[in-house]
C-alpha positions in Angstrom: 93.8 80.8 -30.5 94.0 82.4 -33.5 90.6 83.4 -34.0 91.1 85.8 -31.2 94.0 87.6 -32.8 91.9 88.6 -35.4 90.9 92.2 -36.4 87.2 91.8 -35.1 88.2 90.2 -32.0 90.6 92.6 -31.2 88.7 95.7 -31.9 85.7 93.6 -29.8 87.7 93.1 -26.8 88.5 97.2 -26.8 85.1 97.7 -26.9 84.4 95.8 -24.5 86.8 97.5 -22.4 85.5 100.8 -23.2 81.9 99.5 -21.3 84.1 98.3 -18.6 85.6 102.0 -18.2 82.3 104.2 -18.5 80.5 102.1 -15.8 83.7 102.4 -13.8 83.3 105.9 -14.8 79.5 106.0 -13.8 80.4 104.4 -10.3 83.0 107.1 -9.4 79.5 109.7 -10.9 77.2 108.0 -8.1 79.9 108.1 -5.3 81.0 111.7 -6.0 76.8 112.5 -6.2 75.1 110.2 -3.9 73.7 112.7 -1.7 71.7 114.3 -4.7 70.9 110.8 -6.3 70.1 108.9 -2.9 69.6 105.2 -2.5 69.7 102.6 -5.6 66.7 100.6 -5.0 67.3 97.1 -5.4 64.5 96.3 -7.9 65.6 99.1 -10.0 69.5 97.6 -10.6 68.7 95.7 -13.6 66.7 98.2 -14.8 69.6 101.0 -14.6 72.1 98.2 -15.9 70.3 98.2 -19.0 69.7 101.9 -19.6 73.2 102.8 -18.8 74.6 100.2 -21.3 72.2 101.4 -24.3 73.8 105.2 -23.5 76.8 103.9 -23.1 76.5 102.0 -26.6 76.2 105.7 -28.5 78.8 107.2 -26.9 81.3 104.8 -27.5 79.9 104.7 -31.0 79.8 108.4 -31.0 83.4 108.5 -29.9 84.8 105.6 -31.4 83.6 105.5 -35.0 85.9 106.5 -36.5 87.9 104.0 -35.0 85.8 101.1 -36.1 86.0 102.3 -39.5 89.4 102.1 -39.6 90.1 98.9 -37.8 88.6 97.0 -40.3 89.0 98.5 -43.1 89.5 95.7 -45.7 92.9 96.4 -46.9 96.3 95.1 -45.9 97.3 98.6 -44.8 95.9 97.7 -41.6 99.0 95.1 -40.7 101.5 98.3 -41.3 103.5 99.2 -37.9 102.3 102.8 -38.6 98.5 102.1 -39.0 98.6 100.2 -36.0 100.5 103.4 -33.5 98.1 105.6 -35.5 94.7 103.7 -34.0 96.6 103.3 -30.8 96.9 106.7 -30.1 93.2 107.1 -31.9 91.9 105.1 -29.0 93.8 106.1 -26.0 93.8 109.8 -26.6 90.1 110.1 -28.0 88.8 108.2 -25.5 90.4 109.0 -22.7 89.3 112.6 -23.8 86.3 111.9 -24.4 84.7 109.2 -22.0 87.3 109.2 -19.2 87.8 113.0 -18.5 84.2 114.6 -20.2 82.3 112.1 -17.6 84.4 112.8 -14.5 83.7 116.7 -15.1 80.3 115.5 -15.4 80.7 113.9 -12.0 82.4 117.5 -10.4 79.5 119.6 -13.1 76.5 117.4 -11.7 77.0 118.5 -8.2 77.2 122.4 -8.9 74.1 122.6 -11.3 72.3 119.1 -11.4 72.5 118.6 -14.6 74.9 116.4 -17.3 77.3 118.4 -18.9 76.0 119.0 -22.7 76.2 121.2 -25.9 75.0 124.6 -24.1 77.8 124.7 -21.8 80.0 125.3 -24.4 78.9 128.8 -24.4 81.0 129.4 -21.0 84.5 128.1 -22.8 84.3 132.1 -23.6 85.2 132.9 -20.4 89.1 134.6 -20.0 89.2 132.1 -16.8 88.0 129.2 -17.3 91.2 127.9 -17.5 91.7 128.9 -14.5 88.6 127.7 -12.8 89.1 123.8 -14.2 92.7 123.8 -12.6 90.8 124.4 -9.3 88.4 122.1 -9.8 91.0 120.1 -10.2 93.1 120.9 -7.0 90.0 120.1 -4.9 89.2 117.2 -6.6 92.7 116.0 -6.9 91.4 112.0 -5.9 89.0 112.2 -8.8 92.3 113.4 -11.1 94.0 110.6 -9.6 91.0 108.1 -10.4 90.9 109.6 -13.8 94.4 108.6 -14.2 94.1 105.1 -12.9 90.9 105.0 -15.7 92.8 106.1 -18.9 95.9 103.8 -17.4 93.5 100.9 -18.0 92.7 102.0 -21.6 96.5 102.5 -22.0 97.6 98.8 -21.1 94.7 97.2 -22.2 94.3 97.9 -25.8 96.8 94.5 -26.6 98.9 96.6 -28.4 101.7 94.3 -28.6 99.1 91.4 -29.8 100.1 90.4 -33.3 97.3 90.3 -35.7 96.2 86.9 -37.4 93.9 86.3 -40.1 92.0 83.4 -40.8 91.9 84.1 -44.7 94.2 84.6 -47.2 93.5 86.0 -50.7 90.4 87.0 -52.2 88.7 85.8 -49.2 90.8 87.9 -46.9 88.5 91.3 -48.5 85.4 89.3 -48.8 85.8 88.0 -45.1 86.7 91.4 -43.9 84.4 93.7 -46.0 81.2 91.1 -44.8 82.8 91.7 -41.1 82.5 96.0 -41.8 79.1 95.8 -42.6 78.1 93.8 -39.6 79.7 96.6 -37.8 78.3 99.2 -39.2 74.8 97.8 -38.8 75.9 97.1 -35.1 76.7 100.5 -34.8 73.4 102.2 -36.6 71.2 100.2 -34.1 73.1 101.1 -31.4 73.2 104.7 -32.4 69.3 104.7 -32.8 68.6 102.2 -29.6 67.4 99.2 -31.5 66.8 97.6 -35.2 62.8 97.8 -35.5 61.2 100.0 -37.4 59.8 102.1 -34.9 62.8 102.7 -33.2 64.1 106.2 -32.5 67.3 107.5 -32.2 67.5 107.8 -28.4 67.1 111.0 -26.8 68.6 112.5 -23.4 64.8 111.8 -22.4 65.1 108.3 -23.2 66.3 107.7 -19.5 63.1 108.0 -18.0 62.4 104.6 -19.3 64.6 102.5 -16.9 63.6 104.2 -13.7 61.0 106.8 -12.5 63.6 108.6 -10.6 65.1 111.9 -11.8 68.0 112.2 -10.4 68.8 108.1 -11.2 67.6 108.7 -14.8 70.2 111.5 -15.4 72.7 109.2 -13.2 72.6 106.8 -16.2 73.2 109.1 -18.8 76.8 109.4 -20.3 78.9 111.3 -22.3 79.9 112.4 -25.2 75.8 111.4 -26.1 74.6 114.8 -23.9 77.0 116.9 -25.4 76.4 115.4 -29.2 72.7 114.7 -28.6 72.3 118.7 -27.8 74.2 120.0 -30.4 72.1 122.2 -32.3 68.9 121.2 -30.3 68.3 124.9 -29.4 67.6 125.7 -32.7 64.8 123.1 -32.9 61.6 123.9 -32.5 59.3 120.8 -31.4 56.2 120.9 -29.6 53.1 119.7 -28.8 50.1 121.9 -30.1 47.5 120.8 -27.6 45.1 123.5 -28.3 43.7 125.7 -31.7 45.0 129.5 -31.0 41.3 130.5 -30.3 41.3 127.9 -27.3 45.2 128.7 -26.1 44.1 132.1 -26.3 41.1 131.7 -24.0 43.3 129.0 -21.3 46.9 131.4 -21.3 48.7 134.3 -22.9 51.8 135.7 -22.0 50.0 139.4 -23.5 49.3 141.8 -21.0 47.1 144.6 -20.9 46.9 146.7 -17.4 45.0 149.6 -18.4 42.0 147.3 -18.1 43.4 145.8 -14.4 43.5 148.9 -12.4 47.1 148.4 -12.0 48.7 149.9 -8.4 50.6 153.1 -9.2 52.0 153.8 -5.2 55.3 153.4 -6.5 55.5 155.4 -10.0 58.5 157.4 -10.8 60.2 155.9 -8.4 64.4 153.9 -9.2 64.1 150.3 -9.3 67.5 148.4 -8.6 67.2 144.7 -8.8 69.6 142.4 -6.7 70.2 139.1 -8.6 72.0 137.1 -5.8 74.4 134.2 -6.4 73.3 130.6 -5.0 70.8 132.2 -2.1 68.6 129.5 -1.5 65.3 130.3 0.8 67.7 127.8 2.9 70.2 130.0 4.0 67.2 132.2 5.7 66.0 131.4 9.4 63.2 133.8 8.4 61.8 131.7 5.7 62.7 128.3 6.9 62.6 128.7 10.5 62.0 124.9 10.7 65.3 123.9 9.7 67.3 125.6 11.8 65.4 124.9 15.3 67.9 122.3 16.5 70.9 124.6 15.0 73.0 126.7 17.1 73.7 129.5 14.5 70.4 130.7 13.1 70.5 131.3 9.5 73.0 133.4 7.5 71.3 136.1 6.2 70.9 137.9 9.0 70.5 141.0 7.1 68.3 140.3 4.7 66.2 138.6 7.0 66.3 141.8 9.1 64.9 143.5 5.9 62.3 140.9 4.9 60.8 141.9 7.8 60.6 145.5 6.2 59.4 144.4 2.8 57.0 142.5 1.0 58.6 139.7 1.3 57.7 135.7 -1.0 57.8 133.1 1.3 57.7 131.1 -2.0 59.5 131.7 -4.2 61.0 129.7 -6.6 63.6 129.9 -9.4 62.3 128.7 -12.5 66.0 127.1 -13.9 69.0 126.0 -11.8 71.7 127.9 -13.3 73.1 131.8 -13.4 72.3 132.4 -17.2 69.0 131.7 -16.9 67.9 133.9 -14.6 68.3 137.2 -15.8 65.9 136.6 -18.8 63.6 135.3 -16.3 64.0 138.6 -14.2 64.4 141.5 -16.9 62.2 139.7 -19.6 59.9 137.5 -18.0 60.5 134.4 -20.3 61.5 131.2 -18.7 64.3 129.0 -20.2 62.8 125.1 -20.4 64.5 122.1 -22.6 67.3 125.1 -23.4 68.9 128.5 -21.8 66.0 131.0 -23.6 69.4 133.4 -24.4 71.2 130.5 -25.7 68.5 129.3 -28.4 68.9 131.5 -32.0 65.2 132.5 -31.8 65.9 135.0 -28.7 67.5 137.5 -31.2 64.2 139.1 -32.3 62.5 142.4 -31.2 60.7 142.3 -27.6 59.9 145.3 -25.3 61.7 143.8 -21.6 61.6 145.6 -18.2 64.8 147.8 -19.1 63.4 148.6 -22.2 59.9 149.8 -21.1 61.9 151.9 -18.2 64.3 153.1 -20.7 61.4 154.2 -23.1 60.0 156.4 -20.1 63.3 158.5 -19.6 64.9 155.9 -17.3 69.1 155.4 -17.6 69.5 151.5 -17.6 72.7 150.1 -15.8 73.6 146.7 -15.4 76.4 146.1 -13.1 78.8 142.7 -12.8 81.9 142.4 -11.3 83.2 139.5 -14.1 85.1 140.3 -17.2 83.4 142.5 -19.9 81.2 140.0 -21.4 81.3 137.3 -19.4 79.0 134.7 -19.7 76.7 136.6 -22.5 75.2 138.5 -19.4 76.5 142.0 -21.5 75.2 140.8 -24.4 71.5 140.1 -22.8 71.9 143.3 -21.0 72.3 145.1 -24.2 69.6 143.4 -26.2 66.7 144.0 -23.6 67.6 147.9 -23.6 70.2 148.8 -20.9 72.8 151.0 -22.1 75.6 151.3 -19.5 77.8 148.0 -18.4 79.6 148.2 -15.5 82.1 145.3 -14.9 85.9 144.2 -13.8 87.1 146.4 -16.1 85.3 149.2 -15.3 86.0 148.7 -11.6 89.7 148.3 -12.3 89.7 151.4 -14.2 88.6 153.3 -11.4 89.5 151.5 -8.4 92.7 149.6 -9.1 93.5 145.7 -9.9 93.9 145.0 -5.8 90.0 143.2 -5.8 90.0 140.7 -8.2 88.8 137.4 -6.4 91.2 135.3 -8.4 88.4 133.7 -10.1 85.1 134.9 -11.3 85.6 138.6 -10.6 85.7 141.6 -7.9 85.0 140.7 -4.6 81.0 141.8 -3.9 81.5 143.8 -0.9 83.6 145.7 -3.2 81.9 146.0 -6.0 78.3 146.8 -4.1 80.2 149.9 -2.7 81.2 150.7 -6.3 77.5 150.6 -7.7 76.3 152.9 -4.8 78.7 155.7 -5.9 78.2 155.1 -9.7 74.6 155.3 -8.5 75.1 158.6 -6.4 76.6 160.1 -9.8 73.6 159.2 -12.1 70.9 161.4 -13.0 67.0 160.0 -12.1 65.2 157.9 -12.8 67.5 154.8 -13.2 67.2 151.2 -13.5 69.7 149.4 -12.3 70.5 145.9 -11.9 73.4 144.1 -10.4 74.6 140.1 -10.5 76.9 139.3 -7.6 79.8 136.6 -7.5 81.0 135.4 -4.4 78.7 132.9 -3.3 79.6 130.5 -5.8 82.4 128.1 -5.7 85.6 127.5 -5.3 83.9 129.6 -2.0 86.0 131.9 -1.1 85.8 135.5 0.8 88.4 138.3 1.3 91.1 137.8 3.4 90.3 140.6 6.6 86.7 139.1 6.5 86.8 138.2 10.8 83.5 136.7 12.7 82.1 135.1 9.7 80.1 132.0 10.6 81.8 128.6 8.7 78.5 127.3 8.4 77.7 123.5 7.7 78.5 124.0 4.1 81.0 125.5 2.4 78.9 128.3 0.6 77.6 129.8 3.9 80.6 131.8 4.9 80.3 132.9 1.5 76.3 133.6 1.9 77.2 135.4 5.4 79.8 137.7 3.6 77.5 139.0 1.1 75.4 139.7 3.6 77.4 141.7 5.6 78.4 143.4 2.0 74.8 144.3 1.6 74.2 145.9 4.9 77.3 148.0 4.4 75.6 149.2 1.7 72.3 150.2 3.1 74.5 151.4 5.8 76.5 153.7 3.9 73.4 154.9 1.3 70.6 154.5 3.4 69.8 158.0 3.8 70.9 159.0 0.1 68.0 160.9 -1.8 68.2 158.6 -4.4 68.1 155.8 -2.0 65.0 156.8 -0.1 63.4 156.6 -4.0 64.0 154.0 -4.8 62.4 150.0 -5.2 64.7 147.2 -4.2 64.1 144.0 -5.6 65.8 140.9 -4.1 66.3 137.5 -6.1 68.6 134.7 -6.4 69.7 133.2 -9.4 69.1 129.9 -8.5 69.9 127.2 -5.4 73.4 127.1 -4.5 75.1 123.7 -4.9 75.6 123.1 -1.1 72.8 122.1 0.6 72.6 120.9 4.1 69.0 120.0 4.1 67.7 117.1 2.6 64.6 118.8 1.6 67.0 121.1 -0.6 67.8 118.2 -2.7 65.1 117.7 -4.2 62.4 119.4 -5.6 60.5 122.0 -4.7 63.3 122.8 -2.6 66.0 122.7 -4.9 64.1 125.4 -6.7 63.4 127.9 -3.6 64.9 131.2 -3.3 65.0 134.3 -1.7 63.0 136.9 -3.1 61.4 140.2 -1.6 60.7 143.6 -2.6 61.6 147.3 -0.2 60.3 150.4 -0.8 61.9 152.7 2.0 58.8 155.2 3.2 56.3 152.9 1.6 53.1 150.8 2.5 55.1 147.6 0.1 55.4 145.2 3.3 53.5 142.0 3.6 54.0 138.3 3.5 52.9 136.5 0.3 52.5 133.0 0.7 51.1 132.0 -2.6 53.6 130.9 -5.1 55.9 133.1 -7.1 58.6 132.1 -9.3 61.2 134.5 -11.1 58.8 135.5 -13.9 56.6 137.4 -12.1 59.1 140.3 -11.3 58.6 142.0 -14.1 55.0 142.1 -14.0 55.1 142.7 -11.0 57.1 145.4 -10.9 56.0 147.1 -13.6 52.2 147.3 -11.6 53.8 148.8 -9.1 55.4 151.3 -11.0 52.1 152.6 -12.4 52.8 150.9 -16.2 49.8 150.8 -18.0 51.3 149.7 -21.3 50.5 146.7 -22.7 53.4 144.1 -22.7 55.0 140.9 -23.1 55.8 138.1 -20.1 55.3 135.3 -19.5 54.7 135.9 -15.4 51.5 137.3 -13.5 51.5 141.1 -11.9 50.6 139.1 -8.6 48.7 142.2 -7.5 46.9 143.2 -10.7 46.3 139.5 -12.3 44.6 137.1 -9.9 45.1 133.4 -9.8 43.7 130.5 -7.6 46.3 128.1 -8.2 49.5 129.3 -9.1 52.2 127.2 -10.5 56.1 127.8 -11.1 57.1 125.8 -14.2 60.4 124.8 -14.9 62.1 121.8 -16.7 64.3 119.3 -14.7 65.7 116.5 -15.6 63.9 116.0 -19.1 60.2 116.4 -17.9 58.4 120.1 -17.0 58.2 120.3 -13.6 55.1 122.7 -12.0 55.2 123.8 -8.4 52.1 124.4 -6.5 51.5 125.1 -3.2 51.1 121.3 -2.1 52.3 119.2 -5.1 55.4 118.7 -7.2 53.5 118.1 -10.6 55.3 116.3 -13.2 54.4 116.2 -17.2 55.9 114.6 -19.8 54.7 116.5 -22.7 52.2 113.7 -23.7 50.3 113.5 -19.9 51.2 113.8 -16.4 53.0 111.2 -14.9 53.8 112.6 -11.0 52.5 113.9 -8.8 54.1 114.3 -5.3 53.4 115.9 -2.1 55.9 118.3 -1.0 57.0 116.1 1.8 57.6 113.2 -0.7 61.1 114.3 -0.8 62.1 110.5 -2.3 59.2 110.7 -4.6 57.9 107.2 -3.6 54.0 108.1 -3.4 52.4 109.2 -6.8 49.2 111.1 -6.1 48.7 111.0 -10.1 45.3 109.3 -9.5 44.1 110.7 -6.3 44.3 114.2 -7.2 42.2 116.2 -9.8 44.7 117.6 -12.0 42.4 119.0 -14.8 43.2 122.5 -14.5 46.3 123.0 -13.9 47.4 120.5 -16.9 45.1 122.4 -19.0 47.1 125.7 -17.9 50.9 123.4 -18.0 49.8 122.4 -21.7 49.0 125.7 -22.8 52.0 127.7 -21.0 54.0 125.5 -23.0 52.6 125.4 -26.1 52.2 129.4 -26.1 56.3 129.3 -25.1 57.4 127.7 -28.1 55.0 128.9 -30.7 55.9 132.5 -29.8 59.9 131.0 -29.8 59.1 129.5 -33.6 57.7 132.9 -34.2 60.0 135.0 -32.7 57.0 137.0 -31.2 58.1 138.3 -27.9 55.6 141.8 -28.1 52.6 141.9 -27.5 49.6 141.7 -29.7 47.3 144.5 -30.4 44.6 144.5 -28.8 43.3 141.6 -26.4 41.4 138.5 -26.9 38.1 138.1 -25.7 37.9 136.0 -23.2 33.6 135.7 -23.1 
């Protein structure tokens, strides 16, 4: 009996609790997520078990060290009333903090972007609302608040507080006893930290949970927190990569260096505006023109009923896909042609170097560059991007406010879109041409919301499409209104989405490819630009794109094709989900590791039970995955986002 009032046993038996918590915690994660994690197969439990206790491990240790350290420190200061309240509290609040409330967020985050919560996202804290936007959260998730509750109530009455210590020494064997007992613990704690004793052994990695199941979506299930946050702290300054090739072969395989002098680039649209839609959460889902299958059994067909109206106008990507899942990386995919992989590209300390992006190259050739947002000035770092890659006039809340008044604030993220698309057509009307201007709307994104007045929307089977339906309708009051504008009439439209939204009603939308499909066309009023491309096209090829159209014959930098210029029989979008690079082709879901590939799935796989890996010849396109992302992150070490002098032979 007294062995068990001891210091180590007590400290054990909170421990102990603390693994009892986070897989309660990881339960409430798979019930809030099933949908997007589907089925646990039975012959993969054990597996799972043992991953999720070796995360587990560091993030107790991670969160807890401290308290270890203290609890057995070798002195008698640890039988003081005051020591003892002071690790209480150490335990309870810290952990509660830190394992209770960080991994139910998770839970709530997961859903929205498919990912864990780690070190990156502290880059949105900046944001005036964000205060704002977790007390929603929590109002609609008020049962997970209540769980949370029940959680750290555990912690609370089951640390033993009132359990009065023994020891089982006295004397000079009291520090001997209880100094051996620290170093157990802190050898404990390294090899849990790294993941095991042996030599070999790593500190674990958020890519360590593809070990315990083949699954995705299960392997970032059985990660925890605080090891995503603390794992990822600092990782975007780090540099590691395979080099797979010498720079005479990389050269000859891929180069994001671009030279269309020598492609006979198209010039049918030069001179003319370009303004670029980046649209919230509009999955190729929401459109009964690009996934007329999934609506054949609905009674409302599609939400977009405008834009599809418009596709059929335009040259329109049947595939297209986003090449991240979240808002911040998107617009260096779209104005810079540079993908964002293991990190947000504008997040990472090496994006702060020279480079020649679409606003820049328009801006060089007399064009005024405008990038419009109806968030707070400098929300989200989309300003600062803006500025960097050459635009010189912001337009946001503020701006709006100043002109039109403080009555269209969403309560949330910022100005309601129909609003704030009327407001960039008259700014637009004002501005002298050629302009380049760009705007990033709002609405369709939670808490889901649209202004009150808004009648005959559709509710949709989720909760985004009322949302999707009202921008929509905000669009074609647009065209409406501007439509016969001279400035309109010149003008090239491009239309992308950030990324998937969150809801998805489709079960082919929750998993890749789909979870990576997006709307995306181009109109040119008066112009030959309408056609259906049916090849695949991912975010990065805008600018290229774009930049053919508009008769550029500069060399440049990008990491997309000019998918009329710069021919390809297999096209690919890359992106990197769920700690392994991810291509998309036409019929396969390709996965690599960075070492080989290990996936490959049909399209219609959407579980991901049959691996084609040795049934299909893959030589090519790994040779072209290998050298996409070695030529990424050697130009990233470097800093080298322009492009080289002259070209490489290729002969």
């Amino acid at each position: 009996m007294k062995l068990i009032k001891t210091h180590a046993a007590l400290l054990a038996w909170r421990i102990i609790l603390l693994y009892v918590v986070m897989m309660l915690c990881r339960a409430v994660f798979y019930a809030y997520n099933s949908t997007l994690i589907g089925e646990l197969p039975y012959e993969e439990l054990w597996s799972l078990l043992c991953g999720s206790l070796k995360f587990d491990t560091v993030s107790i240790i991670y969160a807890n060290a401290v308290f270890i350290l203290l609890s057995l420190l070798p002195l008698k200061v640890r039988e003081r009333s005051w020591w003892k309240r002071m690790l209480y509290w150490y335990y309870v609040v810290v952990n509660s903090l830190l394992l209770v409330v960080l991994n139910f967020a998770d839970a709530i985050y997961f859903h929205y972007t498919q990912k864990r919560f780690s070190a990156d996202e502290i880059f949105f804290a900046e944001n005036d609302n964000s205060l704002q936007l977790i007390l929603k959260f929590a109002a609609e998730n008020w049962f997970m608040v209540l769980v949370g509750a029940a959680f750290i109530l555990v912690l609370a009455m089951g640390y033993c507080r009132k359990i009065r210590f023994k020891s089982l020494f006295d004397g000079l064997w009291y520090y001997v006893s209880s100094t051996m007992v620290l170093l157990v613990a802190v050898a404990l704690c390294i090899g849990g930290v790294r993941g095991g004793f042996t030599k070999m052994t790593r500190p674990i990695t958020v890519s360590n949970a593809t070990l315990y199941t083949s699954n995705q979506a299960r392997a970032t299930m059985i990660l925890s927190n605080p090891f995503c946050v603390l794992r990822t702290i600092g990782s975007s300054g780090k540099i590691a990569y395979e080099k797979y090739f010498t720079p005479e072969e990389l050269a000859q395989i891929y180069s994001p260096d671009h030279y269309p002098a020598d492609s006979g680039s198209v010039k049918e649209l030069a001179g003319r505006n370009v303004v670029v839609f980046v649209m919230e959460s509009f999955s190729a889902e929401h459109s009964v023109l690009l996934r007329p299958d999934l609506y054949e059994d609905k009674e409302e067909k599609g939400y977009t009923p405008f834009l599809d109206s418009l596709m059929r106008q335009s040259y329109t990507f049947y595939n297209m896909y986003a090449n991240g899942r979240r808002s911040i990386q998107a617009l260096p995919a779209v104005w810079s042609s540079i993908p964002s992989f293991k990190a947000p590209f504008v997040l990472m300390p090496q994006s702060v170097a020279t480079g020649r992006a679409m606003p820049h190259i328009f801006k060089e050739k007399g064009y005024e560059t405008m990038f419009f947002c109806g968030s707070d000035h400098g929300s989200m770092g989309f300003g600062a991007y803006a500025r960097a890659v050459g635009i010189d006039n912001l337009y946001s809340r503020q701006t709006y406010e100043k002109s039109r008044g403080k009555g269209d604030f969403d309560g949330y993220w910022g100005i309601w879109d129909g609003k704030f698309i009327d407001y960039m057509g008259e700014e637009l009307s004002k501005v002298k041409q050629p302009f380049f201007s760009t705007i990033f709307t709002l609405t369709s994104h939670h808490p889901f919301v649209v202004p009150e007045g808004e009648e005959n929307l559709p509710e949709g089977l989720t909760p985004n499409h009322k949302c999707v339906a009202y921008v929509d309708r905000s669009l074609k009051a647009f065209f409406e209104k501007y439509g016969e504008q001279e400035w309109f009439r010149n003008s090239l439209f491009v239309f992308v989405a950030d990324h998937v939204s969150s809801e998805k009603f489709s079960e082919e939308f929750r998993t890749s490819p789909g979870d990576y499909h997006v709307v995306g066309f181009m109109y040119a009023p008066d112009s030959s630009l309408v056609g259906e491309h049916r090849q695949v096209v991912s975010q990065i090829d805008l600018m290229p794109t774009v930049l053919g159209l508009m008769g550029n014959e500069e060399p440049y930098f990008a990491f997309g094709r000019d998918i009329f210029n710069e021919h390809c029989d297999e096209p690919f979008s890359l992106n990197y989900d769920n700690n392994v690079f991810q291509a998309i082709t036409s019929e396969y879901v390709v996965c690599f590791d960075e070492k080989q590939i290990v996936g490959v799935y049909a399209h219609g796989d959407l579980e991901k039970k049959h691996n084609l890996v040795s049934e299909v010849d893959l030589l090519v396109i790994e040779q072209k995955i290998k050298a996409m992302i070695q030529s990424y992150y050697s130009r990233i070490e470097a800093k080298d986002y322009m492009v080289h002098e002259s070209p490489v032979s290729l002969e």
